[in-house]
N, C-alpha and C positions, 0 to 999 in steps of 0.2 A: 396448251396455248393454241389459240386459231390465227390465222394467216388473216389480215384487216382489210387484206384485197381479193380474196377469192373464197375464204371465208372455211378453208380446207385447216383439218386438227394437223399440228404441225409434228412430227416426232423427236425433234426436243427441243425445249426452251430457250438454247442458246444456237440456233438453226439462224444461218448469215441471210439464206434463203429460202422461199417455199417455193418443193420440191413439182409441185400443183401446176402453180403458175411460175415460176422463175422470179418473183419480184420479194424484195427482203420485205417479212412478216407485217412492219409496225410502219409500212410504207405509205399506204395507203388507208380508208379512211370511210371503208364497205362495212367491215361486218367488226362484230365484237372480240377482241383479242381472247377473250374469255370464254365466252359461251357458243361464240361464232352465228349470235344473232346478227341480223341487218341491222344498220346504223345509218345517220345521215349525217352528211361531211359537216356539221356545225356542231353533235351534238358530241356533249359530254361524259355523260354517263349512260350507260346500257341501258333500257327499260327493262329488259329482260333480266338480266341478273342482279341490274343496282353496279358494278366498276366500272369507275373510272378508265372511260376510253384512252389512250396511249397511241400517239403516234410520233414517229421519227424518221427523219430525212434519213436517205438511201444512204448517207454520207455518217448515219448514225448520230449524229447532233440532238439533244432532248432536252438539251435546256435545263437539267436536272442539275446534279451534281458533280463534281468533275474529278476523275479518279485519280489525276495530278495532283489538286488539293488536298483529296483522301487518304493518299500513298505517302506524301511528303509531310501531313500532320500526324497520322502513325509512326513513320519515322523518327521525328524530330519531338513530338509530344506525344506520344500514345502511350508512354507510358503512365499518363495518367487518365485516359480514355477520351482523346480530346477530338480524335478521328470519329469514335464511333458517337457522338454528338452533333457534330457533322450531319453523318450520313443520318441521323434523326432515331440510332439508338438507345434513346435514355436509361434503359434499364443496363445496358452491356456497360454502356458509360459510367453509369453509378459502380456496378461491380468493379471495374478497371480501377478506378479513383479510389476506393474503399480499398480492394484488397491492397494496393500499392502503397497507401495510404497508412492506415492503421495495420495493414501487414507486415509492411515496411520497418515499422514502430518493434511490434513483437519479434518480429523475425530478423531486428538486426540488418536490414535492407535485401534479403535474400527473395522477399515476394515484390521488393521493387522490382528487382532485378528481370526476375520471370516474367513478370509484365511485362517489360520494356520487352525484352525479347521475344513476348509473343504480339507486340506493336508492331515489331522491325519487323516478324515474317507475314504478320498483316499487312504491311504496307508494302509490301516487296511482292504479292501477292496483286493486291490492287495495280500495281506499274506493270504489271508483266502481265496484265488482261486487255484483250479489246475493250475501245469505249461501249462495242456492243456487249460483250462479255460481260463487262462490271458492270453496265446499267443493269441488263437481266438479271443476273445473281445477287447482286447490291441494293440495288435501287428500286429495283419493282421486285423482285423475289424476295429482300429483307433477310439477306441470309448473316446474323447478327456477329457468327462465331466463325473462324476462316472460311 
């Protein structure tokens, strides 16, 4: 990942700030997160690699997903994958629903059960992240499995 303001490769992912210039990565609205091409403050997508530009207020605000509703839907519904639908992942979601589902069925409730408990520590996970944290890893990273 490059810094969006000075256009320097960052050394890791979930970095509050670049080490380069001092100003957090997705702050600004220069160079390509990505590729760490130039960009102009309207545009969208990189010419150079093809993604989707990403920017976020210093304050970390993105307007994305909110890891309150992510963390509190794994909670309280995950055990049917109702969080990872949410967050936009249809495949984990389907797995979640099915195994809990029809495993639940076979196994006498003991793959409900597992499920829900790997919801709880998914969503206990997600609340205990910075909002920068879980956009990175969650939201723009797609990280589908804890």
């Amino acid at each position: 990942m490059n810094c969006r303001n000075c256009g320097a490769e960052l050394t890791s992912p979930q970095a509050m700030v670049c080490i380069k210039c001092g100003v957090p990565p997705l702050a600004a609205k220069n160079y390509c997160q990505n590729c760490g091409a130039e960009t102009t403050e309207n545009q969208a997508m990189c010419t150079k690699c093809g993604v989707a530009l990403v920017t976020r207020s210093a304050t970390g605000a993105a307007g994305a997903k909110s890891k309150m509703a992510a963390g509190l839907l794994a909670i309280f519904l995950g055990g049917i994958g109702i969080h990872k639908f949410y967050l936009g992942y249809a495949k984990e979601g389907v797995i979640m629903l099915l195994v809990s589902l029809i495993g639940g069925v076979i196994t006498v409730g003991i793959a409900s059960i597992i499920v829900g408990v790997i919801a709880l520590i998914e969503g206990i996970m997600y609340l205990t992240k910075t909002d920068e944290q879980f956009e990175d890893i969650y939201v723009q990273g797609r990280k589908g499995w804890f």
